[in-house]
C-alpha positions as CSV (number, residue, x, y, z in Angstrom):
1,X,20.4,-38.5,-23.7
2,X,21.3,-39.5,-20.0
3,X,24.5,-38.0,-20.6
4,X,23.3,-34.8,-20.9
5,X,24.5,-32.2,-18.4
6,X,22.4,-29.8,-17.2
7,X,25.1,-27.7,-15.5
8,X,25.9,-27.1,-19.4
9,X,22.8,-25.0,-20.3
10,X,23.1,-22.6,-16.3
11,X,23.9,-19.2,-16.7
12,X,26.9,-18.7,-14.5
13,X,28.2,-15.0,-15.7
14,X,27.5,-12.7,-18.3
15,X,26.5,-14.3,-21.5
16,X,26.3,-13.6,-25.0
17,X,23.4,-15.8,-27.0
18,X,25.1,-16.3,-30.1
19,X,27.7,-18.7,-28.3
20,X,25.1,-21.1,-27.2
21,X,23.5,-23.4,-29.9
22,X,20.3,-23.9,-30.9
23,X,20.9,-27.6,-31.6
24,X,22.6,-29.9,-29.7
25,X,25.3,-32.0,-31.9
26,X,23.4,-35.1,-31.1
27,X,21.6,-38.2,-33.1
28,X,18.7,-39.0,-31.5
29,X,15.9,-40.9,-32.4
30,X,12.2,-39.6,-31.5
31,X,11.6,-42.8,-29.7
32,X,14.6,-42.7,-27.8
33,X,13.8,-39.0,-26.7
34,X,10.0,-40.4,-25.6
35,X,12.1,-43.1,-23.7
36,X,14.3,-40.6,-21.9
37,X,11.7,-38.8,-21.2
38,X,9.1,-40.8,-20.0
39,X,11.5,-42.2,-17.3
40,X,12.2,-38.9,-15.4
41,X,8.1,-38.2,-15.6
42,X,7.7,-40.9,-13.4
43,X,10.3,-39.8,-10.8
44,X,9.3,-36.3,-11.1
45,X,5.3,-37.6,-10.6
46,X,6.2,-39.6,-7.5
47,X,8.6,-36.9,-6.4
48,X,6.1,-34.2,-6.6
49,X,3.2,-36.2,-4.9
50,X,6.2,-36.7,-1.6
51,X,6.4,-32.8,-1.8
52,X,2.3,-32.3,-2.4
53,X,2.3,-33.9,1.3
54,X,5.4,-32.5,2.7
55,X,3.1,-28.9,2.2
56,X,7.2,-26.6,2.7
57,X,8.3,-26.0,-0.4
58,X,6.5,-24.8,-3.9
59,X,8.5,-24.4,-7.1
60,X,7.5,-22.1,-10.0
61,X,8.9,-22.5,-13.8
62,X,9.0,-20.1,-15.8
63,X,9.2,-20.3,-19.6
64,X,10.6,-17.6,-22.3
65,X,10.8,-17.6,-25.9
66,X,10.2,-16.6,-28.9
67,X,6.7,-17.7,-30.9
68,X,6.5,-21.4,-32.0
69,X,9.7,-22.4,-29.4
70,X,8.0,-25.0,-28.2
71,X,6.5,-24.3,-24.8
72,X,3.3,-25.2,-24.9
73,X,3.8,-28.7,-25.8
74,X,7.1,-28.5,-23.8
75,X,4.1,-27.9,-20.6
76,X,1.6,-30.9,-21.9
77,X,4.6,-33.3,-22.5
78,X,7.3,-32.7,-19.7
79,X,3.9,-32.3,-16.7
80,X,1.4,-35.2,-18.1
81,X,2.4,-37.7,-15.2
82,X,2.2,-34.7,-12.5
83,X,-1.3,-35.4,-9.9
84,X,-3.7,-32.4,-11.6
85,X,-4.0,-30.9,-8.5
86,X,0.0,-30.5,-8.0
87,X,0.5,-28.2,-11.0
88,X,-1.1,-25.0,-12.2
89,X,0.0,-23.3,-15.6
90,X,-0.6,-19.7,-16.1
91,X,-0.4,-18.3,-19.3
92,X,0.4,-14.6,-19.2
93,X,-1.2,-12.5,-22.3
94,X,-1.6,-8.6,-22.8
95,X,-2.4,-7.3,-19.8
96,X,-6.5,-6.3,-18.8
97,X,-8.1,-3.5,-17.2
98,X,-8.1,-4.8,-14.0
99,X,-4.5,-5.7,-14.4
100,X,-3.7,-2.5,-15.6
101,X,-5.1,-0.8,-12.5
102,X,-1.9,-2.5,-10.8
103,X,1.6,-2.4,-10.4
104,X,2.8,-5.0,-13.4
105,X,3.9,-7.6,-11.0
106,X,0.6,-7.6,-9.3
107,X,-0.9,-10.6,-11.4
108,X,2.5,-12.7,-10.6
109,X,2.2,-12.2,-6.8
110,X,-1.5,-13.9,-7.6
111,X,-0.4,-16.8,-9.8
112,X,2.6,-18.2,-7.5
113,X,2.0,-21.5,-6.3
114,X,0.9,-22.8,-3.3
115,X,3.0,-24.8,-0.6
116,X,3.4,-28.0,-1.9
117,X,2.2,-27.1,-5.7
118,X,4.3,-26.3,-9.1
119,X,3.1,-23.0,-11.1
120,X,4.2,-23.4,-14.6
121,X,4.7,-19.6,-16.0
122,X,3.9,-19.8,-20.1
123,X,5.3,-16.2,-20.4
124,X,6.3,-14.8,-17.6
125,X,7.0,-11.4,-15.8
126,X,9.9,-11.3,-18.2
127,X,7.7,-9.4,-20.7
128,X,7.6,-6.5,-18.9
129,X,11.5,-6.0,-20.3
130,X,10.9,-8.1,-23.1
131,X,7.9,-6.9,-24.9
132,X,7.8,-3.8,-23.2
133,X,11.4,-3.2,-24.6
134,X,10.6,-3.9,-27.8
135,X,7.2,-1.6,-28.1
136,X,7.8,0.9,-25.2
137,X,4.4,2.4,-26.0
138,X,2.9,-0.3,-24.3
139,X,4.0,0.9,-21.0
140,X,2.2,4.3,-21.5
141,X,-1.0,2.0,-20.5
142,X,0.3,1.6,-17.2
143,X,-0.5,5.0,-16.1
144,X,2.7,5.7,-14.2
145,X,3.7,8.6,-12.9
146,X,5.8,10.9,-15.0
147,X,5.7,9.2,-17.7
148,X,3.1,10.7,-20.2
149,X,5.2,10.0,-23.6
150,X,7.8,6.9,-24.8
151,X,10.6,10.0,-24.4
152,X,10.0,9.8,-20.5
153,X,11.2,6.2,-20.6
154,X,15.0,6.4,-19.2
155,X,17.6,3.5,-19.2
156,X,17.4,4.2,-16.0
157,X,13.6,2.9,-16.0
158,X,14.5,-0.7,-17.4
159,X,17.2,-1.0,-14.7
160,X,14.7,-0.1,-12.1
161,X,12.7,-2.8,-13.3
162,X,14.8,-5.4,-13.9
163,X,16.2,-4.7,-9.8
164,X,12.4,-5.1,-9.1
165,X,12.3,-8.1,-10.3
166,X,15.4,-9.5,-8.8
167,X,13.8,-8.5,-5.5
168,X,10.6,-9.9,-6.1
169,X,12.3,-13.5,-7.4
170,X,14.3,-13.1,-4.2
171,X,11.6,-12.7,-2.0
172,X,9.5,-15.4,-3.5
173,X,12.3,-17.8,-2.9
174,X,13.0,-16.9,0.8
175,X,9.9,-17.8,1.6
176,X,10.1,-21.4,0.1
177,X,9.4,-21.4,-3.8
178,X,12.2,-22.4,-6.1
179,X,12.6,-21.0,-9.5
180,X,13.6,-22.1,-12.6
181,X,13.8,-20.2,-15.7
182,X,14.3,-21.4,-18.6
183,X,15.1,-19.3,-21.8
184,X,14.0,-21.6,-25.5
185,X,17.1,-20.5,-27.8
186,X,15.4,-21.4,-31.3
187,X,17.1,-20.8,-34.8
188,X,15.2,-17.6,-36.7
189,X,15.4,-20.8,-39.3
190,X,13.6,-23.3,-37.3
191,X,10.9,-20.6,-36.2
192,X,10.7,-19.9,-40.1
193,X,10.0,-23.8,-41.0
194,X,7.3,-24.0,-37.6
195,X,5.2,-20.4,-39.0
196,X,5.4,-22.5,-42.5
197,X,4.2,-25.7,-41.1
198,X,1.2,-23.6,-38.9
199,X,0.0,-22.4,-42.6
200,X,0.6,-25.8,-44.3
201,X,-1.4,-28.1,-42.1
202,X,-4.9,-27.3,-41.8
203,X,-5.0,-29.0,-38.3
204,X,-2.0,-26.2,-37.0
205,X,-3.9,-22.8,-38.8
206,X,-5.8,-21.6,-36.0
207,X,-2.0,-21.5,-34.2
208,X,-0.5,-18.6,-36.9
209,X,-1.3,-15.1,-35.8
210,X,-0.1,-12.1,-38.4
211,X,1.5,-10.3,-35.2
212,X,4.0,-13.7,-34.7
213,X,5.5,-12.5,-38.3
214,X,5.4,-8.5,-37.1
215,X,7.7,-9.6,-34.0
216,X,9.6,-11.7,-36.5
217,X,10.3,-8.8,-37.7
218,X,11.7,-7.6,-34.5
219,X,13.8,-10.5,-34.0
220,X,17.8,-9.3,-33.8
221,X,15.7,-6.6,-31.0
222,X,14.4,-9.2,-29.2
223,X,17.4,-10.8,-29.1
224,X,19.4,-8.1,-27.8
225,X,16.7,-7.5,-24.9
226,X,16.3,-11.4,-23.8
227,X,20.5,-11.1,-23.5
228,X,20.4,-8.1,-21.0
229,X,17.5,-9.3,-19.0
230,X,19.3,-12.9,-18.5
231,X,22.4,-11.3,-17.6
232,X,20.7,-8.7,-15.0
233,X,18.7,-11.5,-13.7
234,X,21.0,-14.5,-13.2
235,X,21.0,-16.0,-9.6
236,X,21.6,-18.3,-7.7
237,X,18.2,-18.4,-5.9
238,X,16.5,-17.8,-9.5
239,X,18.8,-19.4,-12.3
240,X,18.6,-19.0,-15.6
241,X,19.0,-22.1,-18.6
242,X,19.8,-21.6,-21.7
243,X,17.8,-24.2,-23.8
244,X,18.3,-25.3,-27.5
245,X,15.2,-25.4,-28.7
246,X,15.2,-26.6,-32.2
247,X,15.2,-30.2,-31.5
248,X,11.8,-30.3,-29.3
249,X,12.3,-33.5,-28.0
250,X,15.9,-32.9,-26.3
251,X,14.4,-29.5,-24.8
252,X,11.8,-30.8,-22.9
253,X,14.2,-33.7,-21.8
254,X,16.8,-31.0,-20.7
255,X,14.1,-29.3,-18.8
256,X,12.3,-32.2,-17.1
257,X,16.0,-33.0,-16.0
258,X,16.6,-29.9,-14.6
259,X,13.4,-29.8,-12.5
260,X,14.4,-33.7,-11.1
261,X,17.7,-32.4,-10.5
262,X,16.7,-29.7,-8.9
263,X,14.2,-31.6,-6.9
264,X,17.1,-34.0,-5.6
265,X,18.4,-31.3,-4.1
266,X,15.8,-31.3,-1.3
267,X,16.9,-34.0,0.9
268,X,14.5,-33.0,3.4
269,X,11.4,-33.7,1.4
270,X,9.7,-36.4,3.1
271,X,6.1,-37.7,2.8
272,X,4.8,-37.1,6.5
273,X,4.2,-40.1,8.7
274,X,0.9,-41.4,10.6
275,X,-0.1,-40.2,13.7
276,X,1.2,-42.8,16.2
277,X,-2.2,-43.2,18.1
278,X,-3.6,-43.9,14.5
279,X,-1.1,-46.2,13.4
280,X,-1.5,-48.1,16.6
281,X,-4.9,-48.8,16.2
282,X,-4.3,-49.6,13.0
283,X,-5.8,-53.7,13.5
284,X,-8.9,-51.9,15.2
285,X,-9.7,-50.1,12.6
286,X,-9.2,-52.9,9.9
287,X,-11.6,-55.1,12.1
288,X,-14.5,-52.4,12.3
289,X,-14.4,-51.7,8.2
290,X,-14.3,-55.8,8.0
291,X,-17.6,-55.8,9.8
């Protein structure tokens, strides 16, 4: 597992989906996953309290995939050593009224994290070329102007939006937020054997939704939009990762990694030090809670 490299799973140019596997070529037991994992929770946990207190930087993660990928339990696995108050996760759905009465990167602006904090983005502001790509009637709900019908959709519209969202990723991470995205690249198979195993188990039925098998449906589409939106939106300041997703164990491995590595990188992280007129007093103020 340590020998993993995560430079192996960066988008560096335009990529096609169906080169990158799904399953890494790897024998791996479950405890030795746990094992591999569990290590880099610790750094990241004591890592992320330094930056908590170093107040500069904030880093939001965003996850993508298709239903039953893995990222919920990707989020309560990869994030269970992290101080509560250092991580927020936002879980993006249809959007409301309120929402609605907004541009459609409105509720992201509101969800970013603060100085010092992770945001953890379960579905992101990816579905508005994802979703919105596959079912174009949904963006008739925005109210937008000059567009009354799906016909008044362009190409031109989806490259307007993805640019948008370049510029909004780029803006974010001037101002001191590092992002990571991080695209869960499951098997139509494996998501096949999850669906089966959510109507199997009485413990997992409350997961299966009839609309995860009408998207199903939509898969080689979905496909075809998650491909053009990675390569649009590919950056240096905002990378994307390519994650195979069918072994959950070595994904959330691959992307607690990424986040230490990524982490490392910020030399200038540094818990900040006691006021010297405290710290000199120190013995004083031992003495009077002593008596």
């Amino acid at each position: 597992m340590e020998n993993i490299n995560i430079e192996d799973f960066k988008v560096k140019g335009k990529i096609e989906l169906g080169d990158f596997l799904t399953k890494l070529p790897i024998d791996t037991e479950k405890e030795q996953e746990e094992l591999a994992l569990d290590a880099i929770q610790k750094k990241l946990s004591k890592k992320q309290d330094a930056m908590y207190a170093h107040n500069r930087y904030a880093f939001l993660i965003c996850l993508q995939g298709m239903d039953t990928s893995g990222k919920d339990s990707l989020i309560r696995e990869v994030f269970k050593e992290f101080n509560p108050r250092g991580v927020v996760v936002h879980s993006f759905k249809t959007p409301n009224a309120t929402e609605l009465e907004h541009d459609y990167l409105w509720r992201h602006y509101l969800a970013l994290p603060e100085k010092g904090k992770f945001a953890v983005f379960n579905r992101t502001h990816y579905e508005n070329v994802l979703v919105t790509r596959v079912h174009p009637e949904y963006i008739l709900f925005e109210n937008l102007p000059g567009i009354e019908k799906v016909e008044d959709i362009t190409p031109q519209f989806w490259e307007n939006r993805m640019e948008q969202i370049v510029n909004f990723e780029k803006h974010i991470s001037q101002n001191g937020t590092k992002i990571l995205k991080f695209y869960f690249h499951m098997s139509k198979e494996e998501q096949r054997k999850r669906l089966l195993k959510r109507l199997e188990n009485p413990e997992d039925n409350w997961k299966f939704s009839t609309g995860d098998l009408k998207e199903r449906d939509r898969w080689d589409d979905y496909m075809k939009y998650y491909e053009e939106a990675i390569n649009k939106t590919a950056t240096d300041f905002a990378p994307w990762y390519i994650v195979p997703a069918d072994d959950k164990g070595v994904a959330r491995y691959i992307v607690a990694k990424t986040i230490w590595e990524e982490m490392q990188k910020l030399t200038d992280i540094t818990e900040p030090e006691l006021d010297p007129k405290v710290k000199a007093n120190i013995e004083v103020y031992r003495e009077q809670l002593k008596k």
